[in-house]
C-alpha positions as CSV (number, residue, x, y, z in Angstrom):
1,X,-15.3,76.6,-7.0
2,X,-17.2,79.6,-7.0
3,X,-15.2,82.7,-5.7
4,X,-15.0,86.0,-6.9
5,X,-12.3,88.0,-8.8
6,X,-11.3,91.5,-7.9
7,X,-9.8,93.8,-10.5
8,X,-6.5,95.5,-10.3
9,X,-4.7,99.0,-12.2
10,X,-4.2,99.7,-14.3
11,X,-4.3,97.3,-17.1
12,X,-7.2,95.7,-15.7
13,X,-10.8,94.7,-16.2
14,X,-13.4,96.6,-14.4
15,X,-15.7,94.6,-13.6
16,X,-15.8,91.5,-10.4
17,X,-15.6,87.8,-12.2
18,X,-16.8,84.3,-11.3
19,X,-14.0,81.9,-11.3
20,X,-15.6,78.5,-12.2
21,X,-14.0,74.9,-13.1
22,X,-9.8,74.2,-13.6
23,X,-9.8,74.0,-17.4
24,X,-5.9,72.1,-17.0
25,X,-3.0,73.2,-15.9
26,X,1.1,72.9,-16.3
27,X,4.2,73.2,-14.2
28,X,4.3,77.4,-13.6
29,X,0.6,77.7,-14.5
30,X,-3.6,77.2,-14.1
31,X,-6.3,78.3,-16.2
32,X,-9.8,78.4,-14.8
33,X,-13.2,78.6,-16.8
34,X,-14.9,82.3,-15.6
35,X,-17.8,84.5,-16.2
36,X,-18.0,88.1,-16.6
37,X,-20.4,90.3,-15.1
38,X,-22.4,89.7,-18.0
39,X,-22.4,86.4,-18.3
40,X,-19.8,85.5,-21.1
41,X,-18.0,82.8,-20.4
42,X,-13.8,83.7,-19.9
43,X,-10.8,82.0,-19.6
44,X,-8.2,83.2,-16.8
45,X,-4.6,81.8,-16.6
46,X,-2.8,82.2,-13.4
47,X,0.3,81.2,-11.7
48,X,0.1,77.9,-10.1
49,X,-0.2,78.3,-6.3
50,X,2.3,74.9,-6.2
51,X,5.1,76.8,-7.8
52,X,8.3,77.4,-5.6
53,X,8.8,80.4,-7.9
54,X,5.8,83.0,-7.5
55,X,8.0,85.6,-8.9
56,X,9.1,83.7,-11.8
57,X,5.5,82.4,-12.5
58,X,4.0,85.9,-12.4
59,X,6.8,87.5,-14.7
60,X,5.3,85.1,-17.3
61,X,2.0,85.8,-17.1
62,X,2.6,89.2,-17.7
63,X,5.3,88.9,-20.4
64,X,2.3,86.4,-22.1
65,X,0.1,89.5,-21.6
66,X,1.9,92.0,-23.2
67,X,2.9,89.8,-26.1
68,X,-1.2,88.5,-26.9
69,X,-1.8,92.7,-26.2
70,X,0.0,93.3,-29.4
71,X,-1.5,90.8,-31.4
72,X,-4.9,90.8,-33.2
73,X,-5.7,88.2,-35.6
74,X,-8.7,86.1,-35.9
75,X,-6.7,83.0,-35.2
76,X,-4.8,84.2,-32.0
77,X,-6.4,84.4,-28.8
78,X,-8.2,87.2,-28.1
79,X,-6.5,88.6,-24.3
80,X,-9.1,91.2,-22.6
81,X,-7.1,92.1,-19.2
82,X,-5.4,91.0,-16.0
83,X,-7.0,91.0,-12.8
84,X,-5.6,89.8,-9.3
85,X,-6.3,86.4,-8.3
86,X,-5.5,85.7,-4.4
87,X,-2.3,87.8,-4.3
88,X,-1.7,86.6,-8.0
89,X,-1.8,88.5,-11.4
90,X,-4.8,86.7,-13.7
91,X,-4.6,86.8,-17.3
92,X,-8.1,87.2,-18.4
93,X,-8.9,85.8,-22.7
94,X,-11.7,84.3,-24.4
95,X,-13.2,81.2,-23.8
96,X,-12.4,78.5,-26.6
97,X,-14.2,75.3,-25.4
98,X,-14.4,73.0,-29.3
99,X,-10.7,71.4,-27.7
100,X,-7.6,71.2,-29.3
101,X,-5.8,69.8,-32.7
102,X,-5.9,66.3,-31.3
103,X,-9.2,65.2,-32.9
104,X,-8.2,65.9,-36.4
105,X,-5.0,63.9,-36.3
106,X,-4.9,61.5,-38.7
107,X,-7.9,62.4,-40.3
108,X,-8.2,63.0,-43.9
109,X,-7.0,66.3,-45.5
110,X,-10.0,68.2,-46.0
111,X,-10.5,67.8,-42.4
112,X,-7.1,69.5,-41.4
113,X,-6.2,71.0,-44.4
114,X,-8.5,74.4,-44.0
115,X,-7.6,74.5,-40.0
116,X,-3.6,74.4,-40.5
117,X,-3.8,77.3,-43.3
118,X,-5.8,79.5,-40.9
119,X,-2.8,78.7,-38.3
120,X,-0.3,79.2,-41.1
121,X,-2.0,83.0,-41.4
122,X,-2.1,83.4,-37.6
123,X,1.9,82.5,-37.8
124,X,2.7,84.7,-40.9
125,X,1.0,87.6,-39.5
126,X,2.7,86.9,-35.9
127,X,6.1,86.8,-37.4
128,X,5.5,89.7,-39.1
129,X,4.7,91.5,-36.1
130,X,8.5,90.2,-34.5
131,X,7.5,88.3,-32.5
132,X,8.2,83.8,-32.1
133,X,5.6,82.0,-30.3
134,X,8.0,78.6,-29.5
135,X,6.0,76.1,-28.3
136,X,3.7,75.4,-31.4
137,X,2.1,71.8,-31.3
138,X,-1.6,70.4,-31.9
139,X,-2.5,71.1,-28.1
140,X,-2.3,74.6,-28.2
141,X,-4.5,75.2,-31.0
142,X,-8.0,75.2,-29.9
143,X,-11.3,74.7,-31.8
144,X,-13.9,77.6,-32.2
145,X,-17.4,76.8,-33.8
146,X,-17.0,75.9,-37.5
147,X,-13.4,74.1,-36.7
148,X,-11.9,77.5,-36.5
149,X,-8.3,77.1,-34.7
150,X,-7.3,79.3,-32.2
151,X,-3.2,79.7,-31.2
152,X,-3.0,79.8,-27.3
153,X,-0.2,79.6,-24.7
154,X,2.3,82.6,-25.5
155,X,4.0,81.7,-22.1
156,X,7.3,81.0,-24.0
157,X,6.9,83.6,-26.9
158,X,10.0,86.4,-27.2
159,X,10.1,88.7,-30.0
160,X,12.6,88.5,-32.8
161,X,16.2,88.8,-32.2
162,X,15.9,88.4,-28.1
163,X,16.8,85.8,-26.0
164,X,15.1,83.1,-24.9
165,X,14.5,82.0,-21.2
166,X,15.6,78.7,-20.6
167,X,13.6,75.6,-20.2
168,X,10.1,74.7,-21.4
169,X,8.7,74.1,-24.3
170,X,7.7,70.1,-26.2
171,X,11.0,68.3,-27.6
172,X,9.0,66.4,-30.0
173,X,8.1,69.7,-32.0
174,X,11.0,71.5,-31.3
175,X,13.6,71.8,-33.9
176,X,17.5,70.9,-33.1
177,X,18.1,74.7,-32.7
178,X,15.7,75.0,-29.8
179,X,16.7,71.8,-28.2
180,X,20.5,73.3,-28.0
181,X,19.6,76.6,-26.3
182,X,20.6,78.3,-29.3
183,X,19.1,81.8,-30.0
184,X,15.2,81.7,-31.5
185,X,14.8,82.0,-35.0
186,X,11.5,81.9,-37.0
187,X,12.4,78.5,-38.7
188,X,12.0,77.3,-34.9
189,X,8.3,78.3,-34.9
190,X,8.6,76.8,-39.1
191,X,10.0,73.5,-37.7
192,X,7.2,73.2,-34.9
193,X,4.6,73.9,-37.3
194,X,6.0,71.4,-40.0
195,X,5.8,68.6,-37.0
196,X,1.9,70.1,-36.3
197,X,1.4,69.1,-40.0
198,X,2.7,65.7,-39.9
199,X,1.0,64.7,-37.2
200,X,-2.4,66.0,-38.4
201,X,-1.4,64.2,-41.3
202,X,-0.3,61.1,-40.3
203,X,-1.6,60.6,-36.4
204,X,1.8,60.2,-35.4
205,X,4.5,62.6,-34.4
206,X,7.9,62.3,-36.5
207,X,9.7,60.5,-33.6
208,X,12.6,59.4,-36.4
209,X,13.4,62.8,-37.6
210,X,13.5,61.6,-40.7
211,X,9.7,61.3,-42.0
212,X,9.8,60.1,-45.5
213,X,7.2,61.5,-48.5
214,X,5.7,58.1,-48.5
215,X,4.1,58.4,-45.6
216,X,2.3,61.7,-46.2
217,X,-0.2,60.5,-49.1
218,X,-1.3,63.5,-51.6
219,X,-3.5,61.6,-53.8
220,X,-2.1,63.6,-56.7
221,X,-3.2,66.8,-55.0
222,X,0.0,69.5,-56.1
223,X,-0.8,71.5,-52.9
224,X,-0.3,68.5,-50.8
225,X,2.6,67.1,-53.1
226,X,4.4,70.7,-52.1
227,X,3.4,70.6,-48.4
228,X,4.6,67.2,-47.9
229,X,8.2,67.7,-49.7
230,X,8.1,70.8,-47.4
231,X,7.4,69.2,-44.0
232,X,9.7,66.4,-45.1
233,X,12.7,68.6,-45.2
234,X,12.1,71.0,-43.0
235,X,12.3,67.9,-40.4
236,X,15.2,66.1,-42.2
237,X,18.0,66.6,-39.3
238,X,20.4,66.9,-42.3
239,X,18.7,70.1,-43.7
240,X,21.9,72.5,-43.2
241,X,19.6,75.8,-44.2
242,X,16.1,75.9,-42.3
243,X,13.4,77.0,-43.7
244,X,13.0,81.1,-42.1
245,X,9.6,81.7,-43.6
246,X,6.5,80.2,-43.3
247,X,5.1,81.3,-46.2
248,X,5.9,78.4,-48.9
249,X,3.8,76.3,-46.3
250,X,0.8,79.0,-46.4
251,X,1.0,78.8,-49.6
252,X,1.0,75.0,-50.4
253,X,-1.9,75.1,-48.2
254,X,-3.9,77.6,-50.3
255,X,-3.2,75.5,-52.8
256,X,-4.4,72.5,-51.3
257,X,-7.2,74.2,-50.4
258,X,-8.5,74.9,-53.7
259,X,-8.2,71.5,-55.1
260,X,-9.5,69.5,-52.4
């Protein structure tokens, strides 16, 4: 496809784009591979033109645009406009094209390990900022150059101490919390990213609930010895005081870090 993009105000880009290839798409959205006038290649998410609820779907790619508008980190997608899009708002962001988290599942820990403490900055930096991004999980986190993660998909993201819309969102990462409807809480992002972790570290999501130490090896390692007793009970169902910070996991990744 190979149609051209006009620009709308006033939050928008002012230049005419080149919409190019369907990178994927999801229930409520679609994002396309683009070009800019000069030639950089873009990504643009817009509502999917199979929704029933073009009202709905547009609210959220404006709400995912003013939410990426406040954040700058090197680690969070970098937004640079909206533009219309057939009728349709057009959330215009970098291109990321190294794909997501699923390639290093499994692997070994010097493989992961420097990846999930950049995310674990992106997320302490984020949270600090009051806002929850909801829907953590190894598919949106994309690859830069150099295995440099990237946190996309802030379609679910509220800021601290609002309510969430209902709906959405992967069970498997989502702690018991989210899965009730209950209100959203930074050790929901903590739980998501806990489940990123042991699947990274494992190749295998924790489908029991209950992963055990066992299976996340440390090889003596103390950073990885304090990550894995911290994913192991911040997934333990029984865990009656979630873990509201993500910080001890930053930290036990720095750690890990400098001993691997």
């Amino acid at each position: 496809m190979n149609s051209p993009l006009s620009h709308i105000a006033p939050e928008s880009l002012e230049e005419e784009l080149r919409l190019g290839a369907c990178l994927g798409q999801g229930g409520m959205s679609q994002v396309w591979a683009a070009t800019r006038s000069t030639g950089t290649p873009i990504a643009v998410k817009a509502s999917n033109p199979d929704v029933v609820n073009h009202v709905a779907a547009r609210e959220l790619i404006l709400r995912e645009y003013r939410f990426l508008n406040e954040l700058s980190h090197r680690n969070i997608v970098s937004v640079l406009g909206l533009i219309e899009m057939g009728g349709e708002i057009g959330l215009v962001m970098e291109y990321v094209g190294g794909g997501d988290l699923v390639s290093l599942a499994g692997g070994k820990p010097r493989q992961w390990v420097p990846v999930a403490a950049q995310l674990a900055s992106a997320l302490r930096y984020m949270h600090a900022s009051g806002i929850l991004h909801r829907d953590i999980k190894v598919r949106n986190v994309l690859l830069r150059p150099g295995d440099e993660p990237c946190l996309i998909d802030f379609s679910l993201a509220v800021a601290v101490g609002t309510r969430a819309l209902q709906g959405g969102g992967t069970a498997d990462y989502q702690s018991v919390n989210q899965r009730q409807g209950g209100s959203p809480t930074v050790g929901d992002d903590v739980h998501s990213f806990a489940a990123l972790i042991y699947e990274l570290w494992t190749g295998t999501l924790p489908f029991s609930r209950n992963p055990s130490l066992e299976m996340l090896e440390s090889g003596g390692i103390e950073g990885l010895k304090s990550l894995a007793d911290l994913v192991s009970k911040a997934l333990r169902p029984t865990t009656k005081e979630p873990y509201e910070d993500i910080s001890p996991f930053a930290d036990a990744l720095e750690l890990a870090l400098i001993e691997l």
